[in-house]
C-alpha positions in Angstrom: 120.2 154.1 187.7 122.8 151.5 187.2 120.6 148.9 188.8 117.7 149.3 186.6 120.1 148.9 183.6 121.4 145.6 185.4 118.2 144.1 185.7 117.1 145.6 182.4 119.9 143.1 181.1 118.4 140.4 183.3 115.5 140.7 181.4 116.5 140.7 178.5 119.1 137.7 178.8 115.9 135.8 180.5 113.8 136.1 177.5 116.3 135.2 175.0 116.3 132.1 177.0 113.6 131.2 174.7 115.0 132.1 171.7 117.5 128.7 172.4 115.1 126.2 172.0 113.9 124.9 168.3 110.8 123.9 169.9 110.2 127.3 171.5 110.6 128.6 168.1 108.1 126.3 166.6 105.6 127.5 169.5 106.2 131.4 168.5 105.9 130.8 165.4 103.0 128.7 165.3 100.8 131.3 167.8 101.6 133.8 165.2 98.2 132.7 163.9 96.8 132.8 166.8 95.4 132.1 170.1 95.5 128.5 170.5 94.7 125.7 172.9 97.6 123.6 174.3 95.8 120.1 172.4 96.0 122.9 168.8 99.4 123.2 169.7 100.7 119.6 170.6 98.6 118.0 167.5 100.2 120.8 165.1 103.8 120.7 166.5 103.9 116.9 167.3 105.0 118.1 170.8 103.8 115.0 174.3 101.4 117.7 176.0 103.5 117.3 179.8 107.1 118.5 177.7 104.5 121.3 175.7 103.2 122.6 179.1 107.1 122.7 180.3 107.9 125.1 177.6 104.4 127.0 177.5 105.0 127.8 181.4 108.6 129.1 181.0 107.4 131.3 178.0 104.7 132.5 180.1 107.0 133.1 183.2 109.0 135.3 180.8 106.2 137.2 179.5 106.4 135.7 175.9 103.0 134.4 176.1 99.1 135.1 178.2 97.2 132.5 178.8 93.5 132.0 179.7 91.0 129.0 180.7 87.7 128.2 179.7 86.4 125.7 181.3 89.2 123.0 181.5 90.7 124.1 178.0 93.8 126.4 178.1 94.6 128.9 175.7 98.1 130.8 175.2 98.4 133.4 172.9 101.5 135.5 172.2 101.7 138.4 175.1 102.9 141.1 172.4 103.1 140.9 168.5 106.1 142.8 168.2 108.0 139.1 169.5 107.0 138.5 166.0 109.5 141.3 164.7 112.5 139.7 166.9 111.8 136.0 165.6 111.5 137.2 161.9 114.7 139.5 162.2 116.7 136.8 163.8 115.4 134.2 160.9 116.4 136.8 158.5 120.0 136.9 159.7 120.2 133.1 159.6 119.2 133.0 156.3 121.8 135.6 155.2 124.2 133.9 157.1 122.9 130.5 155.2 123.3 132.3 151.7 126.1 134.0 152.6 128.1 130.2 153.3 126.6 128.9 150.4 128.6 131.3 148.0 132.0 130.5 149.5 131.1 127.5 149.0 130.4 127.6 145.6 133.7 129.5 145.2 135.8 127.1 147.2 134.8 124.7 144.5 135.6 126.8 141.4 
């Protein structure tokens, strides 16, 4: 049992690995419309398509995101929705954190 929860942890550590990039972050969140193709994605993020495919293969080694071909276009899509939850929770917390600084702030200066 004790090795399952070690590699359980593995797993979990490995795809929090792509929590640590902005530019990660900017591909979750823009496939939260969608399937899209890796040209959608470079022209929306402003992303060189050989660094996109970097982080598009890591995500999908991970099991962030599927992908499929037609023809020679490839398509990712998120691999489950409920990533969504984790990005918008963590975003939540920053933006506490955010407000939170901003009021001692405000107070420092009174």
């Amino acid at each position: 049992m004790e090795n399952i929860e070690k590699r359980i942890y593995e797993l979990h550590a490995s795809m929090c690995k792509v929590f640590s990039n902005p530019k990660r972050l900017e591909i979750i969140n823009t496939l939260r419309e969608g399937e899209m193709s890796v040209s959608q994605i470079s022209k929306r993020l402003g992303i060189p398509m050989g660094n996109l495919s970097q982080h598009l293969n890591m995500m999908k080694e991970r099991g962030i995101l599927n992908s499929r071909k037609e023809g020679n276009v490839v398509y990712y899509k998120l691999a489950n929705p409920k990533m969504l939850k984790a990005f918008d929770i963590l975003r939540e917390i920053l933006f506490e954190r955010i407000s939170q600084e901003r009021v001692l702030i405000q107070r420092a200066k009174k």
